[in-house]
RODODREN-306510 format. One record per residue (C-alpha): residue number from 0; residue in one letter; chain; y, x, z. Coordinates in steps of 0.2 Angstrom, whole numbers. Layout:
# RODODREN-306510
{r NUM,"A","A",{Y,X,Z}}
...
//
This chain:
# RODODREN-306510
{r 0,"X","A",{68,-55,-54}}
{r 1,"X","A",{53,-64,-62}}
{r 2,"X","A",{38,-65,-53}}
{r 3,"X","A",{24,-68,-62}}
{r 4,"X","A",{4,-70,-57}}
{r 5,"X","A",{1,-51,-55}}
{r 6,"X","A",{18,-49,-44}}
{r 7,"X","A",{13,-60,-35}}
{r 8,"X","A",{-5,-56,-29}}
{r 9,"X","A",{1,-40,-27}}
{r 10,"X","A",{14,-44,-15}}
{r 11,"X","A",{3,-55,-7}}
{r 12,"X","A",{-11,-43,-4}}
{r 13,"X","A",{1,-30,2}}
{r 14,"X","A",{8,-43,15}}
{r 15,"X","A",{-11,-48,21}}
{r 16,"X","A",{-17,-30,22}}
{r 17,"X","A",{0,-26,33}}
{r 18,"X","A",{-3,-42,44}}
{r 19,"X","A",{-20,-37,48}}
{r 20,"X","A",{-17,-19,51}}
{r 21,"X","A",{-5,-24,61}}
{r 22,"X","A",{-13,-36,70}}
{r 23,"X","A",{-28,-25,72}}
{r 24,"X","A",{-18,-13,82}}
{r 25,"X","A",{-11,-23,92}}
{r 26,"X","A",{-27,-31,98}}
{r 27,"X","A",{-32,-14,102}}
{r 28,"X","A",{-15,-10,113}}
{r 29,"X","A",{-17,-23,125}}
{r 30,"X","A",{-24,-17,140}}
{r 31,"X","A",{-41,-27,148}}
{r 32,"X","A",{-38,-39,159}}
{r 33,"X","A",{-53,-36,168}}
{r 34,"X","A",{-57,-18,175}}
{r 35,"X","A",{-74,-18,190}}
{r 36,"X","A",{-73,-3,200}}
{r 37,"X","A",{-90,6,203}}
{r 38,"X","A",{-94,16,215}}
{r 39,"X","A",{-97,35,212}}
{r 40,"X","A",{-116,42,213}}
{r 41,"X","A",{-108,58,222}}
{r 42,"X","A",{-95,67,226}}
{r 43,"X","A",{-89,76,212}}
{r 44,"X","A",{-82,90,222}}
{r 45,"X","A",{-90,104,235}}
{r 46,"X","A",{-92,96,253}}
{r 47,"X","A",{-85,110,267}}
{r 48,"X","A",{-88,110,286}}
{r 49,"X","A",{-75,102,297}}
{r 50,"X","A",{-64,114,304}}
{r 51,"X","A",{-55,109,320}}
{r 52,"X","A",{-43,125,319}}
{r 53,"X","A",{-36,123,301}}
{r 54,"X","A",{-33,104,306}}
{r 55,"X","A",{-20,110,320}}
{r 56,"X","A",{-11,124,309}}
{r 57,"X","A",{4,118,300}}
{r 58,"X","A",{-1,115,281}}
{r 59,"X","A",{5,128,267}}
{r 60,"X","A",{17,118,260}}
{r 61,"X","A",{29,113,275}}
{r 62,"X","A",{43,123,269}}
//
């Protein structure tokens, strides 16, 4: 197989557009290597009353 200018420019740019694809996803894959927790403004969810008796009843899931 002769390879000739063209063949080879071609080949070329094919290989260089695979290596930075590639390279570009695997940048993005990586997880961050620092994460800072912040706390919340609020509770997302609704806040009930304390109840003493549904404390002491065995919960729905026991079995």
């Amino acid at each position: 197989m002769e390879l000739s200018r063209r063949t080879m420019l071609k080949t070329t740019m094919v290989l260089l557009t695979a290596l930075v694809a590639g390279g570009w996803t695997w940048l993005r894959a990586t997880p961050a290597r620092w994460v800072q927790a912040v706390r919340a403004g609020r509770y997302p969810g609704r806040i009930k009353p304390l109840d003493e008796r549904e404390l002491q009843r065995p919960g729905r899931w026991l079995g």
